[in-house]
N, C-alpha and C positions, 0 to 999 in steps of 0.2 A: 504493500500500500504506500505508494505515493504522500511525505507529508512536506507540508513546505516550514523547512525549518527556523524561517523570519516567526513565525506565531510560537513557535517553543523558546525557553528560557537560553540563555547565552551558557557554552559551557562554563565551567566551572574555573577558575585559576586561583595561584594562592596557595598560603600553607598547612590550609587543609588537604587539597589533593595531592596524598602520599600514595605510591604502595606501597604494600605490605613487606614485602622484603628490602624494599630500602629503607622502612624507617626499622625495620630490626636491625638493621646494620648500623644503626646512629643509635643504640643504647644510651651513649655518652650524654647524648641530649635530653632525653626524658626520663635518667633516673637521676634522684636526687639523693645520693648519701648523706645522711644524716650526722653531722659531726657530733662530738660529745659536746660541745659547747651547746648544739641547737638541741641538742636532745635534753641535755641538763636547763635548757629555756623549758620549754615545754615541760618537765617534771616540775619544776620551781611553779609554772601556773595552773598547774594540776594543783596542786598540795595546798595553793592559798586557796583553788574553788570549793575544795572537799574541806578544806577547816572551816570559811568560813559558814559550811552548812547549807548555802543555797543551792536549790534546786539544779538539777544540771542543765534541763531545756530551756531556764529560764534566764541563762547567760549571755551575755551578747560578749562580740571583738573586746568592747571596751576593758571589761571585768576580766578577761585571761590575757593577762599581758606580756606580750611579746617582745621584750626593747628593740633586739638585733632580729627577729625573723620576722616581724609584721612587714618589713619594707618587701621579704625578698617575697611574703607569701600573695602582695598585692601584686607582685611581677605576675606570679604564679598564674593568678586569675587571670589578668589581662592575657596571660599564654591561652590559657583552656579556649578566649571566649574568641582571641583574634589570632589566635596562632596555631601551633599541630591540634588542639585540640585533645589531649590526656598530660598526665605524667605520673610516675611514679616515685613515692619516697619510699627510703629505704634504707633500715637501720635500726628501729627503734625497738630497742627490746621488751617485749613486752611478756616473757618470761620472768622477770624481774619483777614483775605490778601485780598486783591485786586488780581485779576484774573490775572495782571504781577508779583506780586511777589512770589506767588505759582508756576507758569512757569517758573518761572527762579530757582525759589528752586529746582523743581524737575527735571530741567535739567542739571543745574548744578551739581546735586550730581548724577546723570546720567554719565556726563561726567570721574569720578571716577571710574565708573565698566567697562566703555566703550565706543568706539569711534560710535556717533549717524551715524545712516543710513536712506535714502529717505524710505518711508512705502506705500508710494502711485507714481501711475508715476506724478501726480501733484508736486511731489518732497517735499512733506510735511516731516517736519524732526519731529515735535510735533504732535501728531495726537490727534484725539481726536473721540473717541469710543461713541459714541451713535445712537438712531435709528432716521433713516433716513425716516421712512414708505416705503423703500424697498421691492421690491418683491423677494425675494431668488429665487425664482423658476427664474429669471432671470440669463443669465449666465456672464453675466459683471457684478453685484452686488457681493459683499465681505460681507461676513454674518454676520459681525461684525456694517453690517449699517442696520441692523434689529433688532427686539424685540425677533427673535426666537434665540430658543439654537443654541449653534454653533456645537456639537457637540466635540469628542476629534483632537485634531489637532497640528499642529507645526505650529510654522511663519518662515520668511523667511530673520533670523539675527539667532546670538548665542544667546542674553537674551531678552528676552520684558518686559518692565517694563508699571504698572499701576499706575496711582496716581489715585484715586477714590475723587472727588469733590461733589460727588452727587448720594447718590446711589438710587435707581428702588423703587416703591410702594410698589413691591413685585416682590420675584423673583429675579433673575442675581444671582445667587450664581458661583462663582468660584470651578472649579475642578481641579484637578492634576490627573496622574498618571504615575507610572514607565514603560518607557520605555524597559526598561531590564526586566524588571518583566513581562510585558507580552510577550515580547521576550521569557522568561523562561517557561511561560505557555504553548505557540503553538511548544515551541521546545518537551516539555516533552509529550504533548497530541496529535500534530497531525503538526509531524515533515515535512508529504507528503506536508501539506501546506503552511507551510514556508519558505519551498526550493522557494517557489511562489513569497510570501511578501519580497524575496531577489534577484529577478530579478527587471529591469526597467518595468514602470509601467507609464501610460499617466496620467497627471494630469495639467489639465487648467490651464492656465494662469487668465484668466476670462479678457480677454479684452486689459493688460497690457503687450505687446509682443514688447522686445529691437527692435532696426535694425537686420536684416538679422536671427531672431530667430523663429522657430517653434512656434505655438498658444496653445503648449501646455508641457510638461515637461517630461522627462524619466528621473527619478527615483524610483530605489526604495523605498516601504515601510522601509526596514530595510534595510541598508549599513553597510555592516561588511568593517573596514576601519582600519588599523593599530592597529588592535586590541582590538577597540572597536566599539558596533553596535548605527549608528545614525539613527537614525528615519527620515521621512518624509512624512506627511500626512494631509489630507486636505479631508475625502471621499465624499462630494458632488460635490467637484473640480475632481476628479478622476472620476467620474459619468457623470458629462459633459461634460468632453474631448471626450467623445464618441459619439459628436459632429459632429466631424470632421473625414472626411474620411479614411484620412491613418495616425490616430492614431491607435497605436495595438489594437484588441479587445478586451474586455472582453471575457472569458471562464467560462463556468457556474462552474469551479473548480477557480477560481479567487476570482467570485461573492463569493464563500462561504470559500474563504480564507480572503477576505475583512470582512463577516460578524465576522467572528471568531473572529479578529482584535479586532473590535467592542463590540463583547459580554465581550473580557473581558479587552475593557479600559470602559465599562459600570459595569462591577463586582463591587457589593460593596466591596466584600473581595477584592481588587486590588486597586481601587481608594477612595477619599475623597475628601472633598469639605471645601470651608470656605465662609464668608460673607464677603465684603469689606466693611470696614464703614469708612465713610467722614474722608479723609485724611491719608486713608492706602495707601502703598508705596508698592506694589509686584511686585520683580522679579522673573523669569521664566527662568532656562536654555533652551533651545531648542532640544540640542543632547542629553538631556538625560530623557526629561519630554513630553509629551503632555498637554495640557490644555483646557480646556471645558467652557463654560457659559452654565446655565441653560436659560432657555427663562423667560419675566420678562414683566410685568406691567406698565406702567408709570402714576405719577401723573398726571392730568387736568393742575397743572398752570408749565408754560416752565421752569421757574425757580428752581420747585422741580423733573422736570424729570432728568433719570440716564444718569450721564459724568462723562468718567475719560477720563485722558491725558494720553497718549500711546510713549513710546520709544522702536526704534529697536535698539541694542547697536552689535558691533563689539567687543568681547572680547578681551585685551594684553593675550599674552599665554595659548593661549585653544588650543584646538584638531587640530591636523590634520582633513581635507574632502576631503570626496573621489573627484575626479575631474569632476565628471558629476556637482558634486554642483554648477559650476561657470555657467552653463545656468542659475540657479537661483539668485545666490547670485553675479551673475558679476567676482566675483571673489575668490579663497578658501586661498589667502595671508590673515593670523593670522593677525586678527587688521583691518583687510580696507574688509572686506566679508561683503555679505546680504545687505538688502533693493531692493527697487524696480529702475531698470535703465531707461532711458530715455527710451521713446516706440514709436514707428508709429502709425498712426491714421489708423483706421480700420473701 
């Protein structure tokens, strides 16, 4: 099918569009070792939050104070929002803590890149990522409380951030990849189906439905939005919106615009992967990344199975979103967007 590619979005350029095996080969850039100095920052503002008693979700930047790392953690952000779009720290021993004072480390320096958001309608602001022996094949279950892969996907904030306390027997490997970049790919190979992945698109809620809101979500795959294209995707959730009645169909040109999607945030030339080891620190931009787990193993005794702690963050000074966003994210006001809102019981 013939499309004229003036009416479709401009490719993509910029330091978002990586692949996958070159940015593995620049390690040097996105991990951040943690010196003793910064690590001994961070312990020193842990230990005044836990003395003085308040509440931990109740802390802002201000209260965990960071002399020497607040400058470099504001770089950090402005990386996530305008630059590769992830990085990883790494270093922090978190064998060494008590299970409050790594909470509070990693929320606290949290509160640096961004203002925390509910992840759950329980209103969980800390979450914490392990399996659950969840059935997927359920459609109120959230993939991330199972051992299986998740597949490549977005959340539903501007950054998510991991702290890893405990990694899997085997298995859980973290993925990335560029958004733009496969943007770039379905634009150059098979632009008839893109025009597709930039129309509204039904995607589950999975159970978690505000007052007076649909059980299921219209957005697009790919939002061209002031100039730049935001992603949104989740395709097992997109699969079982079709659920419910008077969500829009599926089109067997959809199904195979969906899988195209797929193949090539699956490309090894497109994507890459890393390991989280006990006490890595990964951010994730949202608008500009998808993100994957491999599916994974767990030890026999509860204590060596895999947990990390999980942050949705509202970025200061990020993108414009398009305004369909605010069915998901509550709201598209820069700084107070994404997380999960209060829901009706179902």
């Amino acid at each position: 099918m013939n499309i004229d590619l003036a009416s479709l979005p401009p490719r993509r350029t910029g330091p978002t569009t990586w692949s996958g095996p070159d940015m593995a080969a620049r390690r040097q850039e996105w991990i951040w070792r943690l010196s003793p100095a910064e690590i001994g920052e961070l312990e020193a503002a842990a230990e005044a939050v836990l003395d003085s008693g308040a509440d931990l979700t109740s802390i802002r930047a201000a209260d965990f104070v960071l002399p020497e790392l607040a400058p470099r953690l504001l770089e950090l952000r402005l990386e996530l929002i305008n630059g590769r779009g992830f990085a990883l720290l790494r270093g922090l021993p978190v064998a060494d803590y008590s299970y409050e004072k790594t909470a509070a480390i990693f929320y606290g320096l949290g509160t640096h890149l961004g203002n925390t958001r509910a992840q759950n309608a329980q209103g969980d602001i800390l979450g914490h990522v392990r399996n659950l022996g969840m059935d997927s094949r359920d459609p109120n279950v959230r993939i991330y409380q199972t051992k299986e892969r998740q597949t490549f996907h977005t959340d539903s904030c501007d950054v998510v951030g991991l702290l890893c306390l405990q990694p899997a027997l085997s298995g859980g490997r973290s993925l990335l990849v560029s958004a733009d970049t496969v943007f770039n790919e379905i634009r150059d190979r098979r632009p008839d189906l893109l025009k597709l992945l930039l129309e509204p698109i039904a995607t589950d809620r999975r159970g978690e439905v505000p007052a007076g809101m649909l059980p299921y979500l219209l957005i697009p795959v790919f939002s061209y939005y002031e100039g730049r294209i935001t992603p949104f995707y989740q395709r097992q959730y997109i699969d079982s919106a079709q659920r419910f009645p008077d969500a829009p169909r599926l089109t067997d040109r959809h199904v195979e615009a969906l899988d195209l999607f797929d193949a090539y945030c699956n490309d090894p030339a497109l994507h890459f992967s890393m390991m989280l080891e006990k006490g890595d620190m990964q951010f994730v931009y949202n608008h500009a990344m998808l993100h994957d787990r491999t599916g994974f193993e767990d030890a026999a005794e509860p204590e060596k199975r895999r947990h990390l702690l999980r942050l949705w963050l509202s970025t200061p000074g990020d993108r414009p979103l398009p305004p369909e966003f605010a069915t998901r994210y509550g709201s598209v006001e820069i700084g107070n967007r994404g997380g999960v809102g209060p829901v009706v019981a179902r």
